[in-house]
N, C-alpha and C positions, 0 to 999 in steps of 0.2 A: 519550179521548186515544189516538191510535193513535201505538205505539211503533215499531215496525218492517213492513215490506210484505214479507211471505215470498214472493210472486208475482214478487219481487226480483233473487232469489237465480238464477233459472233453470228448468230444467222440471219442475215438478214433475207427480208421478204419486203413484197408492194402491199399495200391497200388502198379503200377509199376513203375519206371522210365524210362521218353521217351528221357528226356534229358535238363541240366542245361543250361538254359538259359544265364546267371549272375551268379555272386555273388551271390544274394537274392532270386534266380526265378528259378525254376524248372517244366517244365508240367510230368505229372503224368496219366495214365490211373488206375481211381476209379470206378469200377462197370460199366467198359466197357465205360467208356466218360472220355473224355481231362480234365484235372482238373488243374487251376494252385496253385502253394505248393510256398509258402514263405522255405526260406534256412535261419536259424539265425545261420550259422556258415560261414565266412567266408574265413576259409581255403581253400587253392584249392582242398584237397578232391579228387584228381583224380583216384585212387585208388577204392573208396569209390561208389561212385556218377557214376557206368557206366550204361550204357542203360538196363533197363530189372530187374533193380536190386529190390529186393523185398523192400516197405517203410511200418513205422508207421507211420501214420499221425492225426494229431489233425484237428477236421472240426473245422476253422476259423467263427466268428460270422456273420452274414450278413452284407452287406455295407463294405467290405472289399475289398481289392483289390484283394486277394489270397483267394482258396476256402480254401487251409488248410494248416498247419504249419508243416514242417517236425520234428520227434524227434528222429528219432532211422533207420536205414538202414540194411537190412538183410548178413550180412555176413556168411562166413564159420562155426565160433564159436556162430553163434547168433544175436540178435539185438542185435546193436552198438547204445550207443546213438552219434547222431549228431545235438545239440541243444546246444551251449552254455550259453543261458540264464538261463539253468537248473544248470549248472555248480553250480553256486555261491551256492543256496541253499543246495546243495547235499555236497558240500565242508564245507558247515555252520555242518551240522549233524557229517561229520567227524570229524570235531575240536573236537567237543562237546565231541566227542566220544573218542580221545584220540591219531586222526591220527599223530598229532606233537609228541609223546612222552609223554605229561600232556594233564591232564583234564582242561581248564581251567579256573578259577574263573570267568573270565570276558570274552563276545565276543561281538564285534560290526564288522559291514557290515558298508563298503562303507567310510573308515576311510581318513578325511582328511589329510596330514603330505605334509607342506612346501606348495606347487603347485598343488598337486598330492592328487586324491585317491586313496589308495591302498586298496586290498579287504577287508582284516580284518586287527584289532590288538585285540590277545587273551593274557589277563592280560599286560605285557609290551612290545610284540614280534607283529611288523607289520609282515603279511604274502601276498605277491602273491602269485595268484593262475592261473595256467596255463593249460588247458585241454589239452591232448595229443590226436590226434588221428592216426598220421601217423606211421605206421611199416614197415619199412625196414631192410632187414636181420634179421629177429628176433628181431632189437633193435627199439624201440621206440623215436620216432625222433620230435624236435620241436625248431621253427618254421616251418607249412609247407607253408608259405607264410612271406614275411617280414613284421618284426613287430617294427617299429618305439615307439611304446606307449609301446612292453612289454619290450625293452631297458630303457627309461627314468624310469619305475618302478624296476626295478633292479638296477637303478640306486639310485633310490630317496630310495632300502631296503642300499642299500651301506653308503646313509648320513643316514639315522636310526641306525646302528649300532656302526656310529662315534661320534655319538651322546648317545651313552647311551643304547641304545635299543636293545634286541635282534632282528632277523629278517629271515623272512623262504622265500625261494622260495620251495613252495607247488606243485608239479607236481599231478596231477590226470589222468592215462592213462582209454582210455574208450576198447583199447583190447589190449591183454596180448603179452608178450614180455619177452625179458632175463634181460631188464636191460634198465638205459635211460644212452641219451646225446643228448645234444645241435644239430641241423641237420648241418655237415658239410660243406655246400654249400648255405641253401638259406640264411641266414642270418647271415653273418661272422660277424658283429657287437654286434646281439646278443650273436653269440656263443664267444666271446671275454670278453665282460660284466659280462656273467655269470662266465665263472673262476673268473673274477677280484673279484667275490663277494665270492667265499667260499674263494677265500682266505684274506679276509679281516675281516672274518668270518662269511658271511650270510650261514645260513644252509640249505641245502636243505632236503625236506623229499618227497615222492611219494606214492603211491597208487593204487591201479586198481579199478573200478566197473564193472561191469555187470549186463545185464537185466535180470534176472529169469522169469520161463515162467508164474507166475502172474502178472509178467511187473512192476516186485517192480527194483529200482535201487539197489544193494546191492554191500556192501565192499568188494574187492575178492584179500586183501591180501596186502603186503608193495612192493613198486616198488621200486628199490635201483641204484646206480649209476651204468654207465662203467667204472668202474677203469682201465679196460684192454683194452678199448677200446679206449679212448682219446690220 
């Protein structure tokens, strides 16, 4: 099921990396010259992000401040996408498609509830959506940086459920693994939150993508909890 067409987005091109600047910033060697690469994922990516490592990149329009956008980084299994902004729309296709269990009736992006927007509600079920990119021991790990904002929205799926509502925490892993759980260590707040919500009934579901070498994003299967691992 192919999720998103990266050949989409505009031109894309290879490089190397020389090494992450920031958060945001990255220089890159693009056809043998320094280039600097905007980063729209703000995980730390350590893993991910080491010197030398092969990039896709999108050339940035002129008058920018970065020549190009990073979307996907070369690993063992393939290009990994590393772009979250891609996330939303690519999780929009899987809804549609039937990633929660139903097709369904109704989908809106960017749903106001209380304070908070959350990413969708499909027919009467808020969903966040959380990209996964960190792998450890085979298990797929998240937060790999703390996340203040994916707490209050796990929180805010906890009053949607008390309230009437069904409600998902959506995982979408971008490479494969046995299995998810909450990351141990960086963010015991979160990983606390999230129990408190399956067990009050928010549901969780997950899923994997992969790049194909048309550089289509495409659905690679149901990502399912550690039971044996928590």
């Amino acid at each position: 099921m192919i999720l998103f067409d990266l050949t989409t987005l505009g031109e894309l091109t290879t490089g190397s990396l020389i090494k992450r600047q920031n958060r945001f910033l990255a220089t890159a060697f693009v056809d043998n010259q320094v280039k600097k690469v905007h980063i729209a994922d703000t995980g730390r990516l350590e893993e991910i992000l080491t010197p030398n490592r092969a990039l896709l990149l999108l050339k940035n329009r002129p008058g920018l401040k970065t020549d190009y956008t990073l979307i996907a980084a070369k690993m063992e299994e393939g290009w990994v996408l590393i772009n979250t902004k891609l996330h939303r729309p690519i999780a929009q296709k899987a809804i549609k498609q039937g990633v929660l269990g139903f097709i369904p009736k109704t989908l809106q992006a960017e749903v106001l509830f209380e304070n908070s927007r959350l990413d969708f509600k499909a027919d009467d079920a808020f969903i966040e959506l959380k990209g996964c990119s960190l792998v450890q021991d085979n298990l797929c790990l998240f937060p790999n940086a703390p996340t203040s904002r994916g707490v209050k929205h796990i929180r805010d799926l906890i009053k949607a459920k008390e309230k009437g509502f069904n409600a998902y925490i959506l995982i979408m892993a971008v490479r494969k693994c046995a299995c998810f759980k909450p990351h141990p260590t960086r963010d015991l707040e979160f990983q606390t939150i999230f129990f408190k919500a399956l067990q009050k009934g928010v549901r969780f579901k997950g899923f994997f993508i992969r790049i194909d070498s048309s550089l289509h994003v495409v659905f690679d299967g149901p990502l399912t909890l550690c039971h044996d691992k928590i």
